[in-house]
N, C-alpha and C positions, 0 to 999 in steps of 0.2 A: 615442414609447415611453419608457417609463420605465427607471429602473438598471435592469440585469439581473443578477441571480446567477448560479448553478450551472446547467446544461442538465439534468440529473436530479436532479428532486424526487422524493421516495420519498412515499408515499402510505399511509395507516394507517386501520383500521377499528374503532371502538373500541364495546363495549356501551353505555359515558358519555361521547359524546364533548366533552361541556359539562362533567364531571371533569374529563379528559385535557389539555383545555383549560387551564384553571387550572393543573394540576398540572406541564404541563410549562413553564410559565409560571415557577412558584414552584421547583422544583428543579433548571431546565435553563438558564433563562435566556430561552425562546423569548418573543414578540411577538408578538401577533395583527396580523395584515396585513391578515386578512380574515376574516367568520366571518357565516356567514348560517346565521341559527337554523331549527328546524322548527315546524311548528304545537305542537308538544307539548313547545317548552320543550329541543327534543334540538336536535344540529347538522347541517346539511344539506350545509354545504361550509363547511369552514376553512384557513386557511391562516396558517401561523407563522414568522414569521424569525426568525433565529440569523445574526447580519452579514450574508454575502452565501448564506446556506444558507436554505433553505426546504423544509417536510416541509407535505402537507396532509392531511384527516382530515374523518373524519366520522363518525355514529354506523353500525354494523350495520345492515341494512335489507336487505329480501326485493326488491332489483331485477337487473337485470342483470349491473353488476361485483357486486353483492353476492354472485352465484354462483362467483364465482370467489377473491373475499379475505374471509376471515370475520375477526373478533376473533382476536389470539391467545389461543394456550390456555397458559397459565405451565405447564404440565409439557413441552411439546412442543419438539424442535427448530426452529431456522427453518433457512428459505434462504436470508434476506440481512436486513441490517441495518444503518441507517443510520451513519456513522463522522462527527462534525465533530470540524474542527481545534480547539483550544482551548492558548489562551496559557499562563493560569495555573491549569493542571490540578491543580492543589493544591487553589485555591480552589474551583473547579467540582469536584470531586470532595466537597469538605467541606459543601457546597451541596446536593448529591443527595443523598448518605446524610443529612443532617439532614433531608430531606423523604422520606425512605422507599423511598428506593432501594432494589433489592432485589441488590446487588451481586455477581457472579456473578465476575468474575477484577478482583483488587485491584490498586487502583494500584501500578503499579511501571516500571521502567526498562526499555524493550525493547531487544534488540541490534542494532536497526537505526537506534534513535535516536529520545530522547522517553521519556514517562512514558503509560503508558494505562491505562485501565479501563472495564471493560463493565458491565452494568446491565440489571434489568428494571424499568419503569413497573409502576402498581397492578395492568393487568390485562394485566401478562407480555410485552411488545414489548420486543425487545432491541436496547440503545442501548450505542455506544461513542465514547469520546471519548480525544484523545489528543493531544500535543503535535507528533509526527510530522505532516510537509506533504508530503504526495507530490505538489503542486505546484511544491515548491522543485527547485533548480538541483539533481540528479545530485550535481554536482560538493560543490556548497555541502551537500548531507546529510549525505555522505560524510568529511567535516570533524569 
């Protein structure tokens, strides 16, 4: 078996997900790991790393989970959303908004420690990044 990342990978349905591709590629930082096309030029199953983080995706389609996770809709609430670690959130933040991030709370200083910012993709998934490790030592955050 190969490295292993994270044990939850968040999973995304996207109208283009051969855009989404790209685009989180160009403004996020992500790697295609894995990406199997459809007859039609669309994605059927992808998969993208971010270090040891991995989110996978694919287009919208009338099957099974597709009843259950549609596309976001950009005016809507969610109920959960993807959070990676990032070192230099300065640079990855200046990175997003130059590729069209649609920025929803600005970077800035949390009081628990760290700089973050939230975001929504072209077709409204909301994405947060942050310098905060709620991996680290308790001890060592609280520092």
């Amino acid at each position: 078996m190969g490295t292993r990342g994270s044990s939850i990978i968040p999973t995304l349905r996207y109208k283009d997900a051969a855009a989404a591709v790209r685009w989180l590629g160009e403004a996020f930082g992500f790697e295609e790991h894995l990406l199997v096309p459809s007859e039609g030029g669309g994605v059927t199953h992808a998969q993208l790393t971010w270090g040891d983080a991995m989110v996978m995706l694919s287009d919208a389609r009338n099957d099974e989970f597709g009843g259950h996770q549609a596309p976001a809709e950009p005016s809507r609430k969610v109920t959960q959303s993807p959070y990676l670690i990032v070192p230099d959130i300065q640079a990855h933040y200046r990175r997003a908004v130059a590729a069209g991030a649609d920025v929803v709370m600005d970077l800035e200083e949390q009081e628990y420690g760290g700089k973050f910012y939230s975001c929504r993709d072209p077709e409204g998934h909301l994405w947060n990044f942050g310098q905060y490790d709620p991996w680290a030592d308790p001890e060592d955050a609280a520092r």
